[in-house]
N, C-alpha and C positions, 0 to 999 in steps of 0.2 A: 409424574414424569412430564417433564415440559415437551408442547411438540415442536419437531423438528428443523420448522420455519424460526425457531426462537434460538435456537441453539447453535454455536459456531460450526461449521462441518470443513473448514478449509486448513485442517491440519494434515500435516506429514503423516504418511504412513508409519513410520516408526515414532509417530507419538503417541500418547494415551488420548484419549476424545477430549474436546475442552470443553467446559459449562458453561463456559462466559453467554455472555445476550449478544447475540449473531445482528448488531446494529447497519454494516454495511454489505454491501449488495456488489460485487464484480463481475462484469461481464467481460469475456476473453472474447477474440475475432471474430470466431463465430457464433455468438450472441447467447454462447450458453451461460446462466447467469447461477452465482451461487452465494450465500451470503454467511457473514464471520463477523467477528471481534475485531477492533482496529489492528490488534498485534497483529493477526493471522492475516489479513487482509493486505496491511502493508506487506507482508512476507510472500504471500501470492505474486501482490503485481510485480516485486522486483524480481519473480520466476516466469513471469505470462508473457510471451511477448508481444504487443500491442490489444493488450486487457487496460479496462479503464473503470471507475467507482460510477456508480448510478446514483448522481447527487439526490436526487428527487428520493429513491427509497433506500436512503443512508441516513438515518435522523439519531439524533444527541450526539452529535461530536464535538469536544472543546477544540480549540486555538489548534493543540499539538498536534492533536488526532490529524486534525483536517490538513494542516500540513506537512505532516507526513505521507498520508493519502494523496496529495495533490504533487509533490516532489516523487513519488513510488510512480505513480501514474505517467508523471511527464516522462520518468526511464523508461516505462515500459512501452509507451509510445514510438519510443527511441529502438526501440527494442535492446536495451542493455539493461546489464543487469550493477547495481551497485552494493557498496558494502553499508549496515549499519553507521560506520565511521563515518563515510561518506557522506551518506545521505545529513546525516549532523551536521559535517560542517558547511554544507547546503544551505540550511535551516538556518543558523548562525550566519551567515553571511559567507563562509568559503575561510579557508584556511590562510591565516596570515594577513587577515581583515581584507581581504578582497573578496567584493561587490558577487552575488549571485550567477551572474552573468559572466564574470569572468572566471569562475570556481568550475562552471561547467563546460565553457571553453576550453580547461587547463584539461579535464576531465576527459574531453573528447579527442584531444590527441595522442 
């Protein structure tokens, strides 16, 4: 049995426990920290409100991972929350080839 620290723990009560390797580290407002799989991680912060990734003890993330964690974080900062869809065409540059900046402008009103 792997221990604890190794294993995802930041699933939904109505899911089954995940096995994935708990790589990233979230810490919510008040500094309670807990660590998951990129999937689960991004899914937290777009639920946490002003929850943020612990760059320093989140290690092996490729390109996608990191920016999805880094786009999950900036909403949660925001305190809003986005969709999957959303968050893509984010990452893509925003919907209808408009520029990052202006996709979250659209977003915010």
């Amino acid at each position: 049995m792997t221990q604890p620290r190794f294993t995802c723990i930041l699933t939904r009560a109505d899911e089954s426990a995940c096995q994935s390797y708990a790589r990233i580290t979230i810490v919510d407002s008040e500094d309670a920290r807990a660590r998951g799989c990129p999937h689960h991680a991004v899914a937290a912060l777009d639920g946490i409100a002003a929850a943020h990734v612990d760059w320093a003890d989140s290690k092996g993330l490729n390109k996608r991972e990191r920016k999805a964690l880094e786009l999950s974080e900036e909403r949660s900062k925001l305190g809003g929350q986005t969709s999957y869809r959303d968050r893509a065409a984010l990452a893509a540059g925003g919907p209808d080839g408009e520029g990052q900046a202006e996709g979250q402008a659209r977003q915010a009103r």
